[in-house]
C-alpha positions in Angstrom: 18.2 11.9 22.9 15.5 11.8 25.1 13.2 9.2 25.6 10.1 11.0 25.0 11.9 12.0 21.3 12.8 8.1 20.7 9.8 6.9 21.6 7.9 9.2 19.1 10.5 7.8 16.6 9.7 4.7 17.2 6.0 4.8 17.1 6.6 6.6 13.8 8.4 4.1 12.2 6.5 0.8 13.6 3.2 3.0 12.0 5.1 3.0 8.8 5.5 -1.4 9.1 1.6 -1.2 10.3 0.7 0.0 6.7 3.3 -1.7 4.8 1.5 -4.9 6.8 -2.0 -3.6 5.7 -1.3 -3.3 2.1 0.9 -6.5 1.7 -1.7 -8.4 3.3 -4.7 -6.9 0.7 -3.0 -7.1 -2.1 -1.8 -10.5 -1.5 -5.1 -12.0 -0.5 -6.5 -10.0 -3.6 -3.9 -12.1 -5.9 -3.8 -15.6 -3.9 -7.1 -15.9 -3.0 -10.1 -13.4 -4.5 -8.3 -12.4 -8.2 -8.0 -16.1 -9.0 -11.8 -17.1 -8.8 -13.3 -13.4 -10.4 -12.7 -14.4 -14.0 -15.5 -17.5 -13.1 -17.5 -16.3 -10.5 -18.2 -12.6 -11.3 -21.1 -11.7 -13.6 -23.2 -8.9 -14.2 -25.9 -9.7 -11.2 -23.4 -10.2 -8.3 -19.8 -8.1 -9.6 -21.0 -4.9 -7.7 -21.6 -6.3 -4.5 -18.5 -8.3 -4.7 -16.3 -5.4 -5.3 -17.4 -1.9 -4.6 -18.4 -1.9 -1.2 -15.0 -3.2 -0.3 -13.1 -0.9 -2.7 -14.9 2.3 -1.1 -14.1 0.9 2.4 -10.2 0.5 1.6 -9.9 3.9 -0.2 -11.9 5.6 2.7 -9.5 3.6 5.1 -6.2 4.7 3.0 -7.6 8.5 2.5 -7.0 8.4 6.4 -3.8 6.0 6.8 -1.6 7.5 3.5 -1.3 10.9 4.8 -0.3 9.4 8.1 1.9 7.4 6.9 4.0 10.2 4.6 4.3 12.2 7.8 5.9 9.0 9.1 8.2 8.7 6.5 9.3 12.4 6.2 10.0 12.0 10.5 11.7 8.4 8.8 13.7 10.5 6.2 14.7 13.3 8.9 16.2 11.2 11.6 17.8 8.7 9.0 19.4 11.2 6.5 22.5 10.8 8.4 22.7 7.1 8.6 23.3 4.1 5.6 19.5 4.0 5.6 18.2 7.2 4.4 17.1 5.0 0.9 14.7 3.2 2.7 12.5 6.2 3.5 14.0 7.8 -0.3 12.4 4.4 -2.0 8.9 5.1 -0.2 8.5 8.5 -2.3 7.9 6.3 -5.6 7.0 3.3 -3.5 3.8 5.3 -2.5 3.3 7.4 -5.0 2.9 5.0 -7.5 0.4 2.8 -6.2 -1.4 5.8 -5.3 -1.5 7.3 -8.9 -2.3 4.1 -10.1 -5.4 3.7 -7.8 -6.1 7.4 -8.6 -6.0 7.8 -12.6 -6.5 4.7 -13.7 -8.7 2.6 -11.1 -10.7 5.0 -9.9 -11.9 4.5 -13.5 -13.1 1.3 -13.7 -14.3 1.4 -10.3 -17.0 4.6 -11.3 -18.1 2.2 -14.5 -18.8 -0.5 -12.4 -20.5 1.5 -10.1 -22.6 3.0 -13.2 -23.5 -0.4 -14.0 -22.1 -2.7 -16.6 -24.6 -4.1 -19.2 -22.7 -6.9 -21.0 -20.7 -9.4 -19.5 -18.2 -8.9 -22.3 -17.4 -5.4 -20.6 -17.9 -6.9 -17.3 -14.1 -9.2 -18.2 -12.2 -7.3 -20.2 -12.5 -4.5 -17.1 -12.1 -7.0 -14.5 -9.2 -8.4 -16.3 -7.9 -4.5 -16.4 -8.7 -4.0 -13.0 -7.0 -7.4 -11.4 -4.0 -6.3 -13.8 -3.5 -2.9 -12.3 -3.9 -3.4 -8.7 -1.2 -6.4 -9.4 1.0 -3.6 -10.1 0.7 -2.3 -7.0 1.0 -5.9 -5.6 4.3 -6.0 -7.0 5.6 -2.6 -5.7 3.9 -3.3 -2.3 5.3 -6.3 -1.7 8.8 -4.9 -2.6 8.5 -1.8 -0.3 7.3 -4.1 2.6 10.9 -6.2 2.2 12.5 -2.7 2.2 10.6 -2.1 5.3 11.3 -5.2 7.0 15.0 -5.0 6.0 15.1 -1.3 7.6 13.9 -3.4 11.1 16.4 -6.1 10.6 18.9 -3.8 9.8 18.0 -1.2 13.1 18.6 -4.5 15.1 22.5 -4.3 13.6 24.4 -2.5 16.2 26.6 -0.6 13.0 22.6 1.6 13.3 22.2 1.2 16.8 22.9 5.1 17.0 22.4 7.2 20.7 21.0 10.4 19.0 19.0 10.1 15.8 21.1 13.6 14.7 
């Protein structure tokens, strides 16, 4: 294989760490540090400013990184088919998916009614609770695909996938 070809690989497959990176390291911080104090510290006057301006900034950074990234994985699924670790790229279709849909039907949701304004606090918790719970989801199934990821590394290192030709 040449090396122009390898190195494209490469690229491709370090951009694919790059985002499993990005979204372990939001979602965690979102459950370790932020999640934990929102129940307490979020009310009606200061929720918005606390939340939506950082939630359009991540979905307008992810509307430009996802795509990306599923090229990167199909390149990942094509040159890996032949090899022991075609189920790494395989377990990003759901691994992706997932989160996304979650984000798209359900928080999207939540987000718009606390961008409409919320008049009760009542509202204001039993969304927030909703809203911690379901980007915890994709916490879970992050943080999963990012092992997967990292193992796929570990695993490249191996010289049983050390292969010349990616096929």
């Amino acid at each position: 294989m040449d090396s122009v070809k390898k190195t494209f690989i490469d690229i491709s497959n370090a951009y694919i760490f790059f985002c499993a990176s990005m979204y372990l390291g939001m979602f965690w911080s979102l459950h370790f540090f932020w999640f934990p104090n929102y129940p307490k510290t979020l009310t009606l006057e200061n929720y918005y400013n606390a939340i939506i301006p950082q939630t359009d900034l991540a979905t307008n950074f992810f509307f430009i990184t996802i795509p990306i990234m599923a090229a990167a994985l199909i390149v990942m699924l094509v040159t890996e088919w032949k090899t022991g670790l075609r189920w790494v790229p395989v377990s990003w279709i759901p691994g992706l998916l997932i989160p996304v849909i979650v984000q798209q039907r359900y928080i999207e949701d939540i987000n718009n009614q606390f961008k409409a304004g919320l008049q009760d606090e009542a509202t204001l918790q039993v969304l927030l609770e909703e809203w911690m719970w379901l980007n915890d989801i994709r916490w879970v199934i992050l943080t999963i695909m990012w092992g997967i990821t990292m193992y796929f590394f570990i695993a490249k290192a191996k010289p049983k996938y050390r292969i010349k030709d990616y096929g």
